[in-house]
C-alpha positions as CSV (number, residue, x, y, z in Angstrom):
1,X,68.3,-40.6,89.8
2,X,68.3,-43.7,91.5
3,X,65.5,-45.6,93.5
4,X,65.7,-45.1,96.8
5,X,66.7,-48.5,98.9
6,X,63.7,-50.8,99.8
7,X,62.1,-50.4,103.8
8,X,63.3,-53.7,105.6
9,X,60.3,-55.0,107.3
10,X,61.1,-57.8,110.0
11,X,58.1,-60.4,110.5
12,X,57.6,-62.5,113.5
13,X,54.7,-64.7,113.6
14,X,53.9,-68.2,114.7
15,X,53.9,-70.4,111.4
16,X,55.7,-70.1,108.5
17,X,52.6,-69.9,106.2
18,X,51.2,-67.3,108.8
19,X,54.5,-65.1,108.0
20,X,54.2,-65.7,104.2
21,X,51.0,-64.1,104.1
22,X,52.1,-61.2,106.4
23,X,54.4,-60.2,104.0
24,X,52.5,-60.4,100.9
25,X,50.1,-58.2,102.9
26,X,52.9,-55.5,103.4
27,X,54.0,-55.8,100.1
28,X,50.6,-55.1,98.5
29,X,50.0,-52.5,100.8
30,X,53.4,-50.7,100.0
31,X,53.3,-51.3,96.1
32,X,50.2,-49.6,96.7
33,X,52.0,-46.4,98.1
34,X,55.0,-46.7,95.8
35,X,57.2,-47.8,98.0
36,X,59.7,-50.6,97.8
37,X,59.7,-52.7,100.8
38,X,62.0,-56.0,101.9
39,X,60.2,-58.6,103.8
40,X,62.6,-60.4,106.2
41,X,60.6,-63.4,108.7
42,X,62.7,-63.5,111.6
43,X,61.5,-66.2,114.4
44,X,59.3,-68.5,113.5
45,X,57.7,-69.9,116.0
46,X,59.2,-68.3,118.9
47,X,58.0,-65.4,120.8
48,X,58.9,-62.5,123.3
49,X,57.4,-62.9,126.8
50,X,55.4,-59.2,126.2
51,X,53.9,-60.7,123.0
52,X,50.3,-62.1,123.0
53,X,49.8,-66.1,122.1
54,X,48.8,-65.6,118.7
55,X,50.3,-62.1,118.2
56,X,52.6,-61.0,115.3
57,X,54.7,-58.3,114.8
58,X,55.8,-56.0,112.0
59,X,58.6,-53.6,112.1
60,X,59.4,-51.1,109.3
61,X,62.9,-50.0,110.3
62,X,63.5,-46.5,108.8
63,X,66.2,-44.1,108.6
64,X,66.0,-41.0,109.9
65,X,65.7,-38.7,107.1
66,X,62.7,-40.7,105.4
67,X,60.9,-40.9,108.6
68,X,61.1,-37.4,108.7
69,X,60.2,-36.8,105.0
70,X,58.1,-39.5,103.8
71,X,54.2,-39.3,104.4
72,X,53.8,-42.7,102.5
73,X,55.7,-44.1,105.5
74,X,53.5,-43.3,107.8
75,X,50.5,-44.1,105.3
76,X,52.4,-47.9,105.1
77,X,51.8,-48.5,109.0
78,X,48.5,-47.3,108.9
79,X,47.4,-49.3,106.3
80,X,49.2,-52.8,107.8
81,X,47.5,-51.6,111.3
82,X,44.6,-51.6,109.4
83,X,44.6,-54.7,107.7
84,X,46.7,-56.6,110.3
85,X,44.3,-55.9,113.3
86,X,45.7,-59.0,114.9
87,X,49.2,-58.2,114.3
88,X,52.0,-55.3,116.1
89,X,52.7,-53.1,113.9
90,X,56.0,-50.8,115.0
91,X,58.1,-48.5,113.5
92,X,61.5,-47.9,114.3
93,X,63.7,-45.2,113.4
94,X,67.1,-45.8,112.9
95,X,69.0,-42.1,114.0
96,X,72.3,-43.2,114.3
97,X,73.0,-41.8,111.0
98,X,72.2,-38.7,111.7
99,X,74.9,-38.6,114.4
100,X,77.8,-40.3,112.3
101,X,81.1,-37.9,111.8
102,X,81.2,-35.9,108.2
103,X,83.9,-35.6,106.9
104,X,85.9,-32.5,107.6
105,X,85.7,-29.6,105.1
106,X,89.5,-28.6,103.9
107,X,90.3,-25.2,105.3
108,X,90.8,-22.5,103.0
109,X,93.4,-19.4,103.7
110,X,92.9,-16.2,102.7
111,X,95.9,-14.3,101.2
């Protein structure tokens, strides 16, 4: 059976070293809870208009079917809210999936 892919978490924060440590953060937190997660530090530096002046932000982007099935998940965001009180912490569920085509089933004739 293989390992399910990691969580991608995005990281936005003011300073390069600030978004270093936000990431070993998450990844403690989620090697805590088993789960395999992908730091990615988008945006150094530059921030949203709704953000704070010394805010950061974390998003866990999920797919459907292990937001709806994964407790640890949910435990990961807690824990970085938790530990990050200065910091966003958002989770967003990618459903798209969940409305992509299957493929068709062959039809089968009775005789």
């Amino acid at each position: 059976m293989s390992s399910p892919a990691p969580i991608l978490c995005e990281i936005v924060a003011l300073r390069s070293s600030h978004a270093a440590a936000l990431a070993e953060v998450a990844l403690l937190c989620a090697r805590d809870l088993g789960l395999q997660l992908k730091p990615k530090t988008l945006r150094i530096g530059h921030h949203e208009p709704t953000l704070g002046a010394n805010e950061s932000v974390l998003t866990l982007h999920l797919p459907a079917a292990l937001a709806a099935s994964q407790h640890p998940v949910w435990c990961l965001a807690c824990r970085l809210a938790c530990f990050l009180p200065g910091s966003r912490i958002s989770v967003l569920i990618q459903g798209a999936q969940a409305f992509e085509p299957t493929e068709p089933r062959s039809r089968q004739r009775s005789a």
